[in-house]
ZAPA-951586 format. One record per atom (N, C-alpha, C, O): y, z, x; residue in one letter. Coordinates in steps of 0.02 Angstrom, whole numbers, plus 50000, padded with zeros to 5 digits. Example, Ala and Ser with C-alpha at 12.3 -4.5 7.8 and 13.67 -1.06 7.14 Angstrom:
497165039050660A
497755039050615A
498355039050660A
498345042350712A
498885035450642S
499475035750684S
500025039450645S
500575040250670S
This chain:
594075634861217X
593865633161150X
593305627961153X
592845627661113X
593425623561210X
592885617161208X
592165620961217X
591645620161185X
592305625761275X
591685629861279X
591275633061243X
590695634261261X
591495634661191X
591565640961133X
591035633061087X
590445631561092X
591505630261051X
591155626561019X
590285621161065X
589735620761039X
590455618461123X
589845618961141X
589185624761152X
588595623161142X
589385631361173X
589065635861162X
588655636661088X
588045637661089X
589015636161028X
588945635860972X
588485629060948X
588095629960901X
588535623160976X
588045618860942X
587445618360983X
586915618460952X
587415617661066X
586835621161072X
586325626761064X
585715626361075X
586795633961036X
586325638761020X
586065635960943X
585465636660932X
586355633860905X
585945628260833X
585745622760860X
585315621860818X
585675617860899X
585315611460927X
584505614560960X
583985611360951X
584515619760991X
584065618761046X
583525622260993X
583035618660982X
583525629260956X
582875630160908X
582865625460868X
582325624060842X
583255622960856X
582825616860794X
582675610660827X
582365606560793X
582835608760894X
582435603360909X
581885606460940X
581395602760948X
581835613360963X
580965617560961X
580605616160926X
580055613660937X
580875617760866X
580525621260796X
580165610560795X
579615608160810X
580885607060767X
580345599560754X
579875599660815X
579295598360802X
580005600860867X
579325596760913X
578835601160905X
578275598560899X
578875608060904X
578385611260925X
577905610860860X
577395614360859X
578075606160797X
577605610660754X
577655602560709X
578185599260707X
576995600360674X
577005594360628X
577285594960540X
577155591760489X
577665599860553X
577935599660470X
578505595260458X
578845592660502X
578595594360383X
578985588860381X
579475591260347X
579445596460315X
580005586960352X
580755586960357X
580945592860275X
581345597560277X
580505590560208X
580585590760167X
580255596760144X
580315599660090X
579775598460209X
579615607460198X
580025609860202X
580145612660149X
580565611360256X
581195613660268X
581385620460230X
580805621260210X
581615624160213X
581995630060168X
582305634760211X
582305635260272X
582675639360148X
582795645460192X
582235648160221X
581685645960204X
582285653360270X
581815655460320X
581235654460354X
580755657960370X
581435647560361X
580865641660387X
580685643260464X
580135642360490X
581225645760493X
581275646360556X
580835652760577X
580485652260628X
580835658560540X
580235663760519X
579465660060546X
579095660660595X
579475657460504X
578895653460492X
578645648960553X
578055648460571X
579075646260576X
579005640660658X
578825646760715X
578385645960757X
579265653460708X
579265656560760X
578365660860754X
577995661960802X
578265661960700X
577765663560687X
577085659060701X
576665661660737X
576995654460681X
576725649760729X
576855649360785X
576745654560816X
577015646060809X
577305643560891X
577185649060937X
576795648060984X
577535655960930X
577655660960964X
577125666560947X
576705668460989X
577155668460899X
576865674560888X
577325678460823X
577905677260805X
576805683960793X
577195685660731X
577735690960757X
578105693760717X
577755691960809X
578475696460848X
579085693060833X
579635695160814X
578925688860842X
579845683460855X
579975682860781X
580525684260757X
579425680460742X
579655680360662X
579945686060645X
580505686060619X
579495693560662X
580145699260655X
580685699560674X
581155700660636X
580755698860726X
581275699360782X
581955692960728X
582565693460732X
581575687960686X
582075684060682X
582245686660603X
582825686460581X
581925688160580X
582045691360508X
582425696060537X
582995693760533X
582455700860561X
582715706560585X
583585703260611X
584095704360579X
583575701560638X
584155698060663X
584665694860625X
585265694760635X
584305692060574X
584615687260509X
585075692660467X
585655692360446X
584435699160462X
584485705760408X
585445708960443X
586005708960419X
585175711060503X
585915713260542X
586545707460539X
587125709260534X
586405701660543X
586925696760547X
587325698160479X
587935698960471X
586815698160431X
587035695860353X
587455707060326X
587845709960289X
587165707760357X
587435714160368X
588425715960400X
588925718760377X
588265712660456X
588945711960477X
589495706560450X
590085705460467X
589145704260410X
589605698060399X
589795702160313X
590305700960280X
589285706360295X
589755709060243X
590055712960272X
590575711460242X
590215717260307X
590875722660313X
591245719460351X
591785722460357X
591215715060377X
591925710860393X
592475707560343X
593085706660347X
591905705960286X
592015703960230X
592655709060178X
593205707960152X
592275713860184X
592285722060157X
593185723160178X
593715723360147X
592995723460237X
593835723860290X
594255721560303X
594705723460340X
594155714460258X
594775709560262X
595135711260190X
595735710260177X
594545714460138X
595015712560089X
595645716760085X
595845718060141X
595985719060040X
596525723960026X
596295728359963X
596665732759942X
C-alpha cells in the first residue's frame, strides 16, 4: 500500500514540477487543461494530443465503472 500511494504522488509531483520549471507562467494562469498547453509548448503538439487523448479515455472509464457499480 505504501508503494501504491508513493507511486501515485510521484506520477502527480513529477509533471507538475516539469510543467512549473519548464515554462514562465504563473500560478494564477493555471486551469483545467493547462497541462495540454505546457506539453504543447515544452514538447511538441504530439504530447498535447497524446494528453487530451488520454484524459478523453480516462474520463471514459471512469464513467462505466461508474455505470457498474450502480444497481
Amino acid at each position: 500500500m505504501k508503494g501504491a500511494v508513493l507511486l501515485v504522488v510521484f506520477s502527480y509531483l513529477f509533471p507538475l514540477l516539469a510543467g512549473i520549471g519548464a515554462t514562465s507562467h504563473l500560478n494564477s494562469e493555471w486551469e483545467e487543461g493547462f497541462f495540454e498547453n505546457i506539453a504543447n509548448e515544452v514538447v511538441g503538439r504530439w504530447l498535447g494530443l497524446y494528453i487530451v487523448f488520454a484524459a478523453g479515455i480516462s474520463n471514459i472509464a471512469l464513467y462505466q465503472s461508474e455505470m457498474s457499480s450502480d444497481r
